[in-house]
C-alpha positions as CSV (number, residue, x, y, z in Angstrom):
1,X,43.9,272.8,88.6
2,X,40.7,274.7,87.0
3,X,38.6,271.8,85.9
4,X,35.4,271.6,87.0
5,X,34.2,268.7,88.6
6,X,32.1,266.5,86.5
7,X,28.9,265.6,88.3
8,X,28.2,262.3,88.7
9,X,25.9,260.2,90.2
10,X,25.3,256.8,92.2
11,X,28.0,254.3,92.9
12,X,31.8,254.6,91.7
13,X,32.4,253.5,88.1
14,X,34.7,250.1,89.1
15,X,33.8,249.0,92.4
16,X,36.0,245.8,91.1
17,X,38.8,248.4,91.2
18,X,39.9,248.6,95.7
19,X,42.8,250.2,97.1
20,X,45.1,248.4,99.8
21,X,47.4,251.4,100.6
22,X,47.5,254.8,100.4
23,X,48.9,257.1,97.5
24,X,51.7,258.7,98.6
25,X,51.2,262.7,97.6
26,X,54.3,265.1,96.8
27,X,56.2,267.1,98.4
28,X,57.9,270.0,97.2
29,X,57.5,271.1,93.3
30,X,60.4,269.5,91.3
31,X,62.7,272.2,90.2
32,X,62.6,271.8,86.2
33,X,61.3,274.4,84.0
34,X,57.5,274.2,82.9
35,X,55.2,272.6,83.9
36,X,54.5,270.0,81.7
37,X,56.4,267.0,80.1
38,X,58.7,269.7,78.6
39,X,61.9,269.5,76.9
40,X,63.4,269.7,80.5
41,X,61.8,266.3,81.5
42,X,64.8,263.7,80.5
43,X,68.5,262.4,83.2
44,X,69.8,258.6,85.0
45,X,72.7,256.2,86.7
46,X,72.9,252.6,87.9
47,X,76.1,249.8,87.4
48,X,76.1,248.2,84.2
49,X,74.1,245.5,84.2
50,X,71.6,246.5,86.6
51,X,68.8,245.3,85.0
52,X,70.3,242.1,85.4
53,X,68.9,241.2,88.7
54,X,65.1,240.6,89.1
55,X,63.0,243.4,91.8
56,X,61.5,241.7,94.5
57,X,58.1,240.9,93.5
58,X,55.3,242.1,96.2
59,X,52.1,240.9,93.9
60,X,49.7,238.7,96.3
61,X,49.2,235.8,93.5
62,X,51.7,233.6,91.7
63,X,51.1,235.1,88.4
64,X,49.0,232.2,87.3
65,X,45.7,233.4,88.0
66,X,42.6,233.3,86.0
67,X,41.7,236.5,84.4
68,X,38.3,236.5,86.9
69,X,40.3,235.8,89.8
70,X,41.3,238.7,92.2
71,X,44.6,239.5,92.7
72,X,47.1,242.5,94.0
73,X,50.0,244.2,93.1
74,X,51.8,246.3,95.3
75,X,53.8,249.2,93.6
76,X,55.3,252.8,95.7
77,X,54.3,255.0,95.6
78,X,51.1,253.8,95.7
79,X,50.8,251.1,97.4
80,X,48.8,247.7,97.2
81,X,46.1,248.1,94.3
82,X,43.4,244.5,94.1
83,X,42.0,243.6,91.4
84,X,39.1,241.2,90.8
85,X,39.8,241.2,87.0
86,X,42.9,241.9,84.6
87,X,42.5,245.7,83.3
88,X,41.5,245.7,79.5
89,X,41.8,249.1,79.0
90,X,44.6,251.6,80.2
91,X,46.9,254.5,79.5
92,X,50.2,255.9,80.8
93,X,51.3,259.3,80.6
94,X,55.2,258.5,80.4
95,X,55.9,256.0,77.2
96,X,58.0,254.2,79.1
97,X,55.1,252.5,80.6
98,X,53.3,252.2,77.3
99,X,55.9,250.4,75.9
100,X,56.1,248.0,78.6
101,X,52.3,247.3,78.2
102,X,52.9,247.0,74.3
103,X,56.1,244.1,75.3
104,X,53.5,242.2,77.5
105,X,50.6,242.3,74.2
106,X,48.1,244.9,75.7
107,X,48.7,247.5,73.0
108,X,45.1,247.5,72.2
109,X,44.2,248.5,75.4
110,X,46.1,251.4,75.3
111,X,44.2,254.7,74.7
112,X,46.3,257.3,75.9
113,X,50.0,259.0,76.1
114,X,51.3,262.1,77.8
115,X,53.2,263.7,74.3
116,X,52.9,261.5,71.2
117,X,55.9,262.5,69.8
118,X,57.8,261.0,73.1
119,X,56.4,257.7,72.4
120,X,58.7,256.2,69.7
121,X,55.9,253.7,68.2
122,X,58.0,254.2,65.2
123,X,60.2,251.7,66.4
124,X,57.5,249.2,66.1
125,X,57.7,248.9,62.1
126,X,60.7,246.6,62.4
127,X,59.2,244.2,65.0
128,X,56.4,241.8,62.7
129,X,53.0,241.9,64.1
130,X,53.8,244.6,66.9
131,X,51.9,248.1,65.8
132,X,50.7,251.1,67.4
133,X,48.8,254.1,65.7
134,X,49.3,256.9,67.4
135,X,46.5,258.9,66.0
136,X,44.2,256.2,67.5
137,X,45.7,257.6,70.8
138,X,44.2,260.7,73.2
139,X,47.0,263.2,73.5
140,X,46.7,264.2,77.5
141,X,49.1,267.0,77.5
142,X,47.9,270.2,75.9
143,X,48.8,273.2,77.9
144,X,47.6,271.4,81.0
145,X,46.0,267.9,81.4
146,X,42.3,267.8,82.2
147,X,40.6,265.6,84.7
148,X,37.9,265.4,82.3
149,X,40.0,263.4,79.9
150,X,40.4,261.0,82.7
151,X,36.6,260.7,82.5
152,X,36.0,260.7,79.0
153,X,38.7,257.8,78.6
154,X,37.1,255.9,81.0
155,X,40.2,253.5,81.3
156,X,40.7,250.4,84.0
157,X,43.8,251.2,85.2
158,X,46.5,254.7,84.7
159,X,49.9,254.0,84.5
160,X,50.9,256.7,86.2
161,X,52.7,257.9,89.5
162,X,50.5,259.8,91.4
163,X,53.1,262.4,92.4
164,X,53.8,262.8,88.7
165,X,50.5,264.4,88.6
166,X,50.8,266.4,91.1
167,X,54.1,267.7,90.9
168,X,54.9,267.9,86.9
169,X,51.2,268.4,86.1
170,X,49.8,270.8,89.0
171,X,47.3,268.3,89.6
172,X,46.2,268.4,93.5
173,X,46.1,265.4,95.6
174,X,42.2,265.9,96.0
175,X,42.3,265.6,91.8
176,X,44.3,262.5,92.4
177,X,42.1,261.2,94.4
178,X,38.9,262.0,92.8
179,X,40.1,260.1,89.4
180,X,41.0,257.1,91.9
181,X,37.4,256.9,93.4
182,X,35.5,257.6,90.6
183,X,37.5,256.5,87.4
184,X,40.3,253.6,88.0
185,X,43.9,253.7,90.3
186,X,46.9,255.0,89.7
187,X,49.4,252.7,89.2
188,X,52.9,253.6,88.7
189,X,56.6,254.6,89.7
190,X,58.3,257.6,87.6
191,X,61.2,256.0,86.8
192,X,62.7,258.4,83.9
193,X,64.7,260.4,86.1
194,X,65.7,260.4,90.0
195,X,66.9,264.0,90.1
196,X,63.3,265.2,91.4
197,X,63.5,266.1,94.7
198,X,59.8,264.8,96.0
199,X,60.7,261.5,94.5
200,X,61.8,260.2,97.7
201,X,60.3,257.1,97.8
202,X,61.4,253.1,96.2
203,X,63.2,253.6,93.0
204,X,63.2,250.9,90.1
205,X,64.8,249.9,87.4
206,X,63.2,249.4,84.0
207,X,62.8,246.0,84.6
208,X,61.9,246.4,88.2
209,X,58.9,248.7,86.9
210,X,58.4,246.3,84.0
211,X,57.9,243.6,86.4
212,X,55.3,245.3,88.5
213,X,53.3,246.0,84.9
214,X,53.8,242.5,83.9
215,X,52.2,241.8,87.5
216,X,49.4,243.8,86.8
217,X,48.4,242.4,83.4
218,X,49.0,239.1,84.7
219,X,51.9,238.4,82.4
220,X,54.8,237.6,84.1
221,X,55.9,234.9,81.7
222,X,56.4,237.5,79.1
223,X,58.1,239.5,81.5
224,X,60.7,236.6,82.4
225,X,61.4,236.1,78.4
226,X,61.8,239.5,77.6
227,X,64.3,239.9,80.9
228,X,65.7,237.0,79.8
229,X,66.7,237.7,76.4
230,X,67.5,241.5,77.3
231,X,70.3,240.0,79.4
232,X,71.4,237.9,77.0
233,X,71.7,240.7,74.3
234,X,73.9,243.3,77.0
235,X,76.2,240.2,78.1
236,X,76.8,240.1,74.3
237,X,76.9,243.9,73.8
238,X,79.3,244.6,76.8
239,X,81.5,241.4,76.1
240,X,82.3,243.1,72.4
241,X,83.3,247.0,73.8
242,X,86.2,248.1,73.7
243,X,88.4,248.3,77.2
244,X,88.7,252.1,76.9
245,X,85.0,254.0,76.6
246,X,84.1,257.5,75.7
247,X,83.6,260.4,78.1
248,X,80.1,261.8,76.6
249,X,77.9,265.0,77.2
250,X,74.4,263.7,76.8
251,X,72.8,267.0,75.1
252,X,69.0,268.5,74.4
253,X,69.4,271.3,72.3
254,X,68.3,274.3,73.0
255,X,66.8,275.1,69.6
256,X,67.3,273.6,66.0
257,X,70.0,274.6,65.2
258,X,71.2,274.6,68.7
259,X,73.3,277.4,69.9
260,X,72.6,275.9,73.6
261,X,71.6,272.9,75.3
262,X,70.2,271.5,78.2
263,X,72.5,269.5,79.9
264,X,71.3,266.2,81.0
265,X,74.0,264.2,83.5
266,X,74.2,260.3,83.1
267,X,72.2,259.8,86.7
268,X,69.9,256.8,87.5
269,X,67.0,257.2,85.8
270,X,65.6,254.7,83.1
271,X,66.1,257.1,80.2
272,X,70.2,256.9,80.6
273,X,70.4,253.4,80.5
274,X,71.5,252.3,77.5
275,X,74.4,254.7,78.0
276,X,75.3,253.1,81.5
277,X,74.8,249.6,79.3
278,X,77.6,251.1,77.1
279,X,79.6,251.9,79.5
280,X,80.7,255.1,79.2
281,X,81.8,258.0,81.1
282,X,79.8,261.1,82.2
283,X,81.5,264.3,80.6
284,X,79.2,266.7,82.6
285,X,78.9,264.8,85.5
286,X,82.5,265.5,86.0
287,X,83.2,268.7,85.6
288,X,79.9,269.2,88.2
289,X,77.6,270.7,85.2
290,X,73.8,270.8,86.7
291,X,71.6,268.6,85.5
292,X,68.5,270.0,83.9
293,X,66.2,268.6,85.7
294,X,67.8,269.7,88.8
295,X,67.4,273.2,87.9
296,X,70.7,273.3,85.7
297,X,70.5,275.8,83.0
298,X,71.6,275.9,79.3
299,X,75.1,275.8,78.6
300,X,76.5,277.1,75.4
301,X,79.5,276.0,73.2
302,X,82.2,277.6,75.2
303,X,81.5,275.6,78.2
304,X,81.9,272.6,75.8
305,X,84.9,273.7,75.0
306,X,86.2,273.9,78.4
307,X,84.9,269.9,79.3
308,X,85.6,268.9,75.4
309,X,84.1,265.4,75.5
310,X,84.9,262.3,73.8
311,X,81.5,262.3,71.9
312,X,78.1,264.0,72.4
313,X,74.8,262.6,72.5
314,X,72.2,264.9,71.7
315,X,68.9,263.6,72.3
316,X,65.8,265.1,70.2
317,X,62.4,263.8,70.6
318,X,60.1,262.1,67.6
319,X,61.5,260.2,64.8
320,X,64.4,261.1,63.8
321,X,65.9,259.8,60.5
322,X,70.1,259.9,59.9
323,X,69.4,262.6,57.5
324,X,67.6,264.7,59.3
325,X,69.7,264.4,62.4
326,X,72.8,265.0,59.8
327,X,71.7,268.2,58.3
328,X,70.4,270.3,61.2
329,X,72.8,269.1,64.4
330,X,76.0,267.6,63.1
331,X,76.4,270.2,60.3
332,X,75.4,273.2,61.8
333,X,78.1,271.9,65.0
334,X,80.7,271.1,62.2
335,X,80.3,274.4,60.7
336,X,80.1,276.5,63.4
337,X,83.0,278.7,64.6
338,X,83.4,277.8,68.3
339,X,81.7,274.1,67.8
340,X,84.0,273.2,65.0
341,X,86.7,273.1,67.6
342,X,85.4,270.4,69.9
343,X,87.0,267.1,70.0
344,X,83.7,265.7,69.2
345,X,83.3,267.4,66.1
346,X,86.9,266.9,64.6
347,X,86.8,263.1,65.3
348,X,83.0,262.8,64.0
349,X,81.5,261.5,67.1
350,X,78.1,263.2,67.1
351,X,75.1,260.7,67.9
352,X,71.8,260.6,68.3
353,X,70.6,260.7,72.1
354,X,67.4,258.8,71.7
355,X,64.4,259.3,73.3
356,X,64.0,260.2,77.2
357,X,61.0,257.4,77.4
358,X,62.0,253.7,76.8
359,X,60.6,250.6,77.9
360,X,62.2,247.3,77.2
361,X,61.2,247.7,73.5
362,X,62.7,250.9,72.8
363,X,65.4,250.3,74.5
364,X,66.9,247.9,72.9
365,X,66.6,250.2,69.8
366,X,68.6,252.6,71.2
367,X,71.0,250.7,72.8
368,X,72.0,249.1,69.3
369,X,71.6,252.2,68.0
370,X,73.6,254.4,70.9
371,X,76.7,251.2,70.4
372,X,76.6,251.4,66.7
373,X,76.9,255.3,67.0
374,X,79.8,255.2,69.5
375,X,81.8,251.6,68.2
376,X,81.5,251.8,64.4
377,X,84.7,249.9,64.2
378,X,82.4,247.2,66.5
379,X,79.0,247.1,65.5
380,X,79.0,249.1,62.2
381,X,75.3,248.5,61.0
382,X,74.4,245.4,62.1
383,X,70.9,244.2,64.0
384,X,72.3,243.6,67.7
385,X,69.1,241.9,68.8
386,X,66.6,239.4,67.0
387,X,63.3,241.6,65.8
388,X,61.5,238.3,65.3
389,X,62.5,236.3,68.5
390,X,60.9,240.2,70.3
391,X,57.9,239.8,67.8
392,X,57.3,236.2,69.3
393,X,57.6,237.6,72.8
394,X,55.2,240.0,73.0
395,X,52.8,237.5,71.0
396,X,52.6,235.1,73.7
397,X,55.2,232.6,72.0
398,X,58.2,231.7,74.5
């Protein structure tokens, strides 16, 4: 990295703040393009259902403790992190996390996201009470992401994977480390995607990872409703599809409108798992298309042609409304000379992707939203989960 180290003087800023283990640095660089949060950053796989079981819990207290009572939470890649007081303030750089905080009530503590637009806080205006303005937030990425925002922010806690920042960002491990000692921890598993090769550590599922951050903030209750309920909404999801699913190409465009994508494979990271809720088959996984994050390149209508899917699932990132998703993908595919002939296309099964980031929030959203796209004849338009019975979650109100 090129930023200077700010000077500073006397004691560490959180002596409160002490490390148990060691943070785990990188290995290799990951072999996406950029290197940033780019539009290569999204792929996952696990059974269906594999949020289901709980991750083994490795926090030192019973999740009962007084908020001035010391505790630890042990998370890999970083290892045990103590605490003599619950965070107040914190930021992630994945919205994944964020939105797990948001579930547990900390939203006002956050300060801080990666890419705004990869945070879908949009989501929030249908859950009552549960809001987050995103121009209250500090953007991190912008061609590079400084240490000196890590100062300035000043939080108790990062949600973050260390080896994030050092193999996505170009951080060094001596960066890491500074904005351990002198700032707050790291504290966090990058759970998007596994196809990075230096992520060769523990692996968890969303609700593994939500569990550690429900751990942290000293909110497990909140965690074990929210599980709860989640489960409760897939057994009733799964038990309505249909006994034959879809082979789908999960898609980023390459442009709008796209005359390439990125290919993104239905692996066994967090950001596939609504499709693997659903289901469904992976179009590129079998006919042994890279992934994108794995190196894989763009691949352009003709190699469509030759896998022709059931149904494609292009992903784009901020909020995208029906209409707008109508008039610059499915159009321009239905229009177009080589696209026009994809099964896909003919039988109208073009969907919105989603987002790459979800936590348990936003992934309900696209779940309904990925089941309604795929089963009109089963869920048409209605609300597959309970906004209000979320809204009391995340108040506190089991």
């Amino acid at each position: 990295m090129t930023d200077t180290d700010p000077s500073r003087e006397g004691p560490t800023r959180r002596e409160y703040l002490r490390y148990g283990g060691a943070v785990v640095s990188g290995a290799s660089l990951a072999g996406c393009m950029g290197d940033s949060d780019s539009t290569a950053d999204e792929p996952t796989s696990t059974p269906s259902g594999e949020d289901t079981e709980s991750s083994e819990s490795t926090a030192s207290n019973d999740g009962n403790a007084a908020s001035d009572e010391s505790y630890s939470v042990t998370i890999e890649p970083v290892g045990t992190v103590e605490f003599d007081s619950v965070p107040e303030t914190w930021f992630p750089y994945t919205a994944d996390y964020a939105d797990m905080g948001v579930a547990l009530g900390e939203g006002n503590g956050l300060s801080a996201v990666g890419v705004k637009d990869r945070f879908g806080t949009y989501f929030y205006d249908e859950i009552p009470s549960v809001a987050v303005d995103k121009s209250d937030l500090t953007e991190l990425w912008n061609d590079g992401t400084s240490k000196e925002l890590f100062y300035e922010l000043d939080a108790d806690v990062h949600l973050i994977d260390p080896n994030f920042m050092v193999n996505r960002l170009q951080w060094s491990q001596d960066d890491v480390d500074e904005i351990r000692e002198n700032v707050a921890p790291f504290f966090g598993n990058t759970i998007f995607s596994r196809s990075y090769d230096w992520h060769d550590y523990a692996d968890y599922t969303l609700y593994g990872a939500f569990e550690k951050v429900a751990q942290l903030f000293q909110k497990e209750p909140q965690y074990e409703a929210f599980k709860q309920y989640h489960d409760g909404v897939l057994s009733d999801v799964q038990r309505r599809l249909p006994n034959e699913t879809p082979d789908v190409a999960v898609l980023y465009p390459g442009g709008v409108p796209p005359e390439s994508f990125y290919p993104y494979r239905i692996g066994e990271g967090t950001q596939a798992k609504h499709w693997r809720d659903l289901q469904v088959s992976d179009a590129l996984a079998k006919n042994d298309i890279t992934d994108a994050q794995a190196g894989g390149g763009t691949i352009d209508y003709e190699t469509l042609l030759d896998i022709d899917p059931n149904a494609l699932a292009v992903r784009l990132q901020g909020e995208i409304s029906q209409e707008y998703f109508e008039e610059n993908i499915v159009s321009h595919l239905r229009n177009h000379e080589v696209a026009s002939e994809l099964s896909a296309v003919k039988n109208d099964r073009i969907i919105y992707g989603g987002l790459t980031y979800q936590g348990p929030i936003t992934h309900l959203f696209q779940l309904e939203r990925a089941a309604q796209g795929l089963y009109p004849d089963v869920f048409g338009d209605e609300q597959l989960f309970d906004r209000q019975r979320v809204a009391d979650i995340v108040a506190g109100e089991f």
